[in-house]
C-alpha positions in Angstrom: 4.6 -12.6 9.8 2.8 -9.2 9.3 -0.7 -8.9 10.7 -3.4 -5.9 11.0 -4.3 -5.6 15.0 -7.6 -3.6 15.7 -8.0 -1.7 18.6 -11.0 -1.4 20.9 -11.0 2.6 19.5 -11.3 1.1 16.0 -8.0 2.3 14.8 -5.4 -0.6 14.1 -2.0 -1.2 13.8 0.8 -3.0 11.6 2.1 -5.5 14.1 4.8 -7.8 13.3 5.8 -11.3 14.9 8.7 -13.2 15.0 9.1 -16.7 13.7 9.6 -18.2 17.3 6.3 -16.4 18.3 3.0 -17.9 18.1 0.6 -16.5 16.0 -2.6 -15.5 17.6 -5.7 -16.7 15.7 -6.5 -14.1 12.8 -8.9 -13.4 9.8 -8.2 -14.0 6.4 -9.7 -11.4 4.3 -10.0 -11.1 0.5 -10.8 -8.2 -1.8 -10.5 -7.0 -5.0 -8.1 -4.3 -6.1 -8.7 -1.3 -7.2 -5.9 1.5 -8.6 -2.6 1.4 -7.4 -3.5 5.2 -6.4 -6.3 3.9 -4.8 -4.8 1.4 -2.5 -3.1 1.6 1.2 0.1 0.1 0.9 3.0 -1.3 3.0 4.8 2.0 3.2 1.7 4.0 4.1 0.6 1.8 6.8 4.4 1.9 8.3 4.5 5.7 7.6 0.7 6.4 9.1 0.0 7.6 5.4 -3.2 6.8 3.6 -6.1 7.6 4.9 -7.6 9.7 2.5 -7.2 6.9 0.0 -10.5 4.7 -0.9 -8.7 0.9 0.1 -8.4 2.3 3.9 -12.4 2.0 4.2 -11.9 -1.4 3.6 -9.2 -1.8 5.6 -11.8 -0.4 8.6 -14.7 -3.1 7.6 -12.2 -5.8 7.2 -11.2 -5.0 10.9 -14.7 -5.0 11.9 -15.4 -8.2 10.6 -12.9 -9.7 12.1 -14.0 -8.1 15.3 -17.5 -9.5 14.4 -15.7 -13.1 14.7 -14.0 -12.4 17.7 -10.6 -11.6 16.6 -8.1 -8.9 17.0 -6.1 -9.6 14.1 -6.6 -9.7 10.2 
């Protein structure tokens, strides 16, 4: 499983757990999409790509939310 961590700085990271693992307690949050140019994707988030697109912001507030509720990962 694939999860979003944010970071105290606000920044946050693809982090990736193993099926042995246990998965730590994490937000569930839903959008809508918007162009495919538009979007972050899988690749930029591996490749640190992305930011200049629009879907990062909500990347950001999704992590904030999820901060808002106590949790680290979304």
């Amino acid at each position: 499983m694939r999860l979003l961590r944010r970071c105290d700085t606000g920044d946050f990271s693809l982090t990736q757990f193993s099926d042995d693992e246990a998965i730590p307690p994490y937000a569930i949050l839903s959008h809508t999409w918007g162009l495919d140019t538009e979007e972050v994707t899988f690749e930029d988030l591996v490749n640190g790509t992305g930011e200049a697109k629009l879907g990062y912001k909500k990347i950001r507030f999704y992590g904030e939310q999820a901060r808002q509720n106590s949790l680290q990962y979304f």
